[in-house]
Every structure is written in structure tokens, then in C-alpha cells.
C-alpha positions in Angstrom: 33.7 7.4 85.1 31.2 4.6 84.5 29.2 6.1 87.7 28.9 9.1 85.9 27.8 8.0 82.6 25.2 5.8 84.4 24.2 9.0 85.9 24.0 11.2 83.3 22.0 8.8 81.2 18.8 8.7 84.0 19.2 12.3 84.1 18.5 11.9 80.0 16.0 9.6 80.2 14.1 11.5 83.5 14.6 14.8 81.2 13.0 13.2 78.3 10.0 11.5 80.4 9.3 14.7 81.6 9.2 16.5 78.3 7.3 13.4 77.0 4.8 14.4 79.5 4.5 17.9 78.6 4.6 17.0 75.0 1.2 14.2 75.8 -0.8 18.2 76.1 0.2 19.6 72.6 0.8 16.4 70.7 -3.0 17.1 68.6 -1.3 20.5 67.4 1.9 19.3 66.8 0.5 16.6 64.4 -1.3 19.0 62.5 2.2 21.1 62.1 3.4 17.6 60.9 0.6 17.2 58.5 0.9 20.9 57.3 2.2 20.3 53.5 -0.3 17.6 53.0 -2.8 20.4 54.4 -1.6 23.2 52.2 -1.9 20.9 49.2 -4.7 19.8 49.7 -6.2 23.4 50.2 -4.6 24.5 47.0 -6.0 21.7 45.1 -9.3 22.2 46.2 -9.6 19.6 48.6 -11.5 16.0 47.9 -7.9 14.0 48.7 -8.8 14.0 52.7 -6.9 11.6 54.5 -8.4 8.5 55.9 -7.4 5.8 59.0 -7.1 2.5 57.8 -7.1 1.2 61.3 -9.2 1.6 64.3 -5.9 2.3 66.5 -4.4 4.6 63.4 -5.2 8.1 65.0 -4.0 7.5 68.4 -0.7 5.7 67.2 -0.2 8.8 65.2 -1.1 10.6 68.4 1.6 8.6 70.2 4.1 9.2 67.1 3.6 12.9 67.5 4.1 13.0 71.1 7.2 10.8 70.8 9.0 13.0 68.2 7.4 16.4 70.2 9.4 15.4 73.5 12.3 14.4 70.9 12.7 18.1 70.6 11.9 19.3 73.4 14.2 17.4 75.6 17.1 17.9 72.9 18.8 20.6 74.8 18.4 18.7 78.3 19.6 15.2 76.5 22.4 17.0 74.7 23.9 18.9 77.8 23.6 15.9 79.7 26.3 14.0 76.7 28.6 17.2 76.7 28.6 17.3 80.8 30.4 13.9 80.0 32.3 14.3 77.0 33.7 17.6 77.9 36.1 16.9 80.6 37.7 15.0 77.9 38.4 17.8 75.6 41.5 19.9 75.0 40.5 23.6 75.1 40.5 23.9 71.2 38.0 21.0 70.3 36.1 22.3 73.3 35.4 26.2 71.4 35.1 24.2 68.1 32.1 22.2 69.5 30.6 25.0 70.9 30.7 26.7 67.1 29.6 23.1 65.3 26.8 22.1 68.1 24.9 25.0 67.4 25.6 25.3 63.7 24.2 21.6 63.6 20.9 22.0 65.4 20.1 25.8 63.2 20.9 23.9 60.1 18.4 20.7 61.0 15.7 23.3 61.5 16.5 24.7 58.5 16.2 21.8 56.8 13.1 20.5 58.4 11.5 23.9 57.9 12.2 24.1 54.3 10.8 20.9 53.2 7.5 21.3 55.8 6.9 25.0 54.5 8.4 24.9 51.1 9.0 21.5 49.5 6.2 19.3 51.1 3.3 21.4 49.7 4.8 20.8 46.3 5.5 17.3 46.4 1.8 16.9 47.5 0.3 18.2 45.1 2.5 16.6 42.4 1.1 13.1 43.8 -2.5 14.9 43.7 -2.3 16.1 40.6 -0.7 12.8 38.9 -2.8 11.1 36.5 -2.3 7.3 36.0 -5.2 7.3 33.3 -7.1 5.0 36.0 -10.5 6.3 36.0 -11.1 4.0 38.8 -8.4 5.1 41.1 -9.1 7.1 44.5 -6.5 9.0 45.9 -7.1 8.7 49.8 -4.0 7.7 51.5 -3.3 6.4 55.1 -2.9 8.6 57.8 -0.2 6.5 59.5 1.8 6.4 56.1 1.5 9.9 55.3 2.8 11.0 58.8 5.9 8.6 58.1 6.3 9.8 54.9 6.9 13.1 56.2 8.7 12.6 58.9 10.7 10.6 56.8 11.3 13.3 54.2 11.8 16.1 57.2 14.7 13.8 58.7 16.4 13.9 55.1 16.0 17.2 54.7 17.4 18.0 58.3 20.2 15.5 57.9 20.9 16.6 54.4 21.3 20.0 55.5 24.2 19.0 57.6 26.8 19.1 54.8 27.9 22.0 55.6 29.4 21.2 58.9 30.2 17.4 57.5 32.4 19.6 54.6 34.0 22.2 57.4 34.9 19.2 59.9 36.7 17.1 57.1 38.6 20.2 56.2 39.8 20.9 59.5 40.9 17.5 60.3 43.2 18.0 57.6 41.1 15.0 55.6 40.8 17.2 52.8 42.3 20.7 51.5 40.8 23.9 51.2 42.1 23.5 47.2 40.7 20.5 46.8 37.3 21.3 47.9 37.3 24.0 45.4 38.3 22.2 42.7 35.5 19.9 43.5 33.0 22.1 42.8 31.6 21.3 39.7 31.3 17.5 41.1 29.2 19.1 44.2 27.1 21.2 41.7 26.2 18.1 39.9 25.8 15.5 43.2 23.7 18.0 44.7 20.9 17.9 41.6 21.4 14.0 41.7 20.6 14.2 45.6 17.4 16.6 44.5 16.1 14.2 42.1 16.5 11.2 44.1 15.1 12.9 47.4 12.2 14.8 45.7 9.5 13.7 43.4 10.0 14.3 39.5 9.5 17.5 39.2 11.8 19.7 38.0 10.8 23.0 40.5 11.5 20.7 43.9 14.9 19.0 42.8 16.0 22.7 41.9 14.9 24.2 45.3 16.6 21.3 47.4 19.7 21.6 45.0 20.6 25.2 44.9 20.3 25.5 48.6 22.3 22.1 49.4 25.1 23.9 47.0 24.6 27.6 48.5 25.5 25.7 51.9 28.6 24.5 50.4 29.6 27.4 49.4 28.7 28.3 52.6 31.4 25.9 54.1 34.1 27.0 51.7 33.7 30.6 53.3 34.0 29.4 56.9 36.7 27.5 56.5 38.5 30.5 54.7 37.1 32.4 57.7 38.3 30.2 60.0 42.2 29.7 59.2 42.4 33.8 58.3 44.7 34.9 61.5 43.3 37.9 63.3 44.2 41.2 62.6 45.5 42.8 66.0 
């Protein structure tokens, strides 16, 4: 067993060396898709707020940083089939179809996630922090390069990870952790954590904290309908 896990972790690694490899060619691209809210902020405000290296080394770490998380993604599917190859002669038959339901539920609602902050979310939050006065007439606003990719990738992690809920909610339910009742009785707790989680995720302003609250709470109702779903018997 022990051989085998040795195994299938070189094959990981190998499978992400090679994807970091192909992912070296597109990195400059896939940096500018990272920077894309700053981008769209900074085109609806008119530019002026360019970014700027503080460091001679700062565009080619952020280079490296691109190419890192690029081959992240791309090697995902190798890296993840190479971890259910292990765990999955483990499995009874039932949590076997149950991961092959929650796997890809998982991976459609981090995209989701990431997408909505990069093409929705991000732009606004940009442009709040352009647009903020501090009623310092001597105050530039030209932030790092290095910070600013980190800030989003930051950001686009929480999103993705925040977006998980869903599946978090159905797994607890069908572990028997908590009922079907109970979640629904909970619902006006959700309602009310999910605006907390907007305005501590988002910058204050009332139009992002609303569009990452309703979505985190249409997810959970989301949930509540797949795990009704889930336990209806079929008809035959």
C-alpha cells in the first residue's frame, strides 16, 4: 500500500512538472486574466491608477506566481485522479457514486466562485479603493504589482472556497450531522451569516456584500433542494 502511494505521488508531481512546463508558455496571459478586475477598473475610471513594480525582481516573481497557480489548474485533473486511484479501492460502492456526484460539484462551484469575483466583484471593489477619498491631497494611489496579484488571488481563493457551502451543507446532512428540519429552520440565521460573510469578505459597499450574499444564500437553498432530491425514492 505504501508502494503505491509512493507511486502515485511521483506520478503527481511528474503530472504537475509537466503542466508547469506548459504553463512557463502562457503564464504572461494568464497574469493579465489575474489582473483583469484591476484592468476593468481602472478602464472605467479613466485610468491614471497604473500599477507599478516596487522591486527590480517584482514582474518576473509575479511571472513565476502565475505560472505556479496556471499548472495548479492545469494539473488538477491529473493530481486529483492520481489521489482517487488510491482512495478508491477503499470505498464501499455508495461513497464511491457519492464522490463521483460531490468531486465534480466541488471543482464547478470553485470556478464559479473564482469567476464571479474576477468578472463581477473585483471590478467593483477596484474601483471603490479608486474612487475613495481620504481628503489627502498628497496621496497617490499606485499600488504594487506583487500586492495586487496577492490580493486577488487571495480574494479569488475565498470566493472559490466560499462557494463550497453548498456541498459542506449537503455532506453534513447526509452523514446524519444535521437534519433536513433543522437546516430549514436555520434559515433565517444563514440569511443573516451570509451578509455578515459579504461585508467582511467585500469592501464597504453595500452593492458587493449584496452580490456575494444573495448568491452564497441562493446556493443554500440550492443544498436544501438536493438533499430533498437526494433522499426522494425513485418512482419505478
Amino acid at each position: 500500500h505504501l508502494d503505491e502511494l509512493r507511486a502515485r505521488l511521483i506520478l503527481a508531481l511528474l503530472g504537475f512538472a509537466l503542466a508547469f512546463g506548459v504553463a512557463l508558455a502562457g503564464a504572461k496571459g494568464f497574469a493579465r486574466i489575474i489582473l483583469a478586475p484591476y484592468r476593468a477598473a481602472l478602464a472605467a475610471a479613466g485610468g491614471g491608477a497604473k500599477l507599478q513594480a516596487l522591486q527590480p525582481a517584482e514582474p518576473f516573481l509575479v511571472y513565476l506566481k502565475s505560472a505556479l497557480v496556471l499548472a495548479a489548474l492545469l494539473g488538477a485533473p491529473w493530481i486529483l485522479y492520481q489521489i482517487w486511484a488510491f482512495v478508491a479501492s477503499g470505498l464501499r460502492r455508495s461513497e464511491r457514486r457519492f464522490v463521483h456526484v460531490a468531486v465534480p460539484a466541488c471543482a464547478a462551484l470553485f470556478v464559479a466562485g473564482v469567476l464571479f469575483f474576477l468578472l463581477a466583484i473585483g471590478p467593483w471593489m477596484f474601483g471603490f479603493f479608486m474612487r475613495f477619498d481620504l481628503g489627502l491631497d498628497f496621496l497617490a494611489y499606485q499600488p504594487g504589482l506583487g500586492q495586487t496579484v496577492d490580493f486577488i488571488l487571495a480574494l479569488a481563493l475565498v470566493f472559490g472556497v466560499a462557494f463550497q457551502a453548498p456541498v459542506a451543507v449537503f455532506c453534513a446532512e447526509r452523514m446524519g450531522l444535521v437534519s433536513l428540519p433543522a437546516l430549514r429552520r436555520a434559515r433565517k440565521y444563514v440569511f443573516l451569516a451570509c451578509f455578515v460573510v459579504g461585508a467582511v469578505a467585500t469592501p464597504p459597499d453595500v452593492v458587493s456584500q449584496i452580490a456575494l450574499a444573495l448568491p452564497l444564500y441562493v446556493l443554500y437553498e440550492a443544498a436544501l433542494l438536493a438533499c430533498r432530491l437526494w433522499r426522494t425514492p425513485r418512482k419505478t
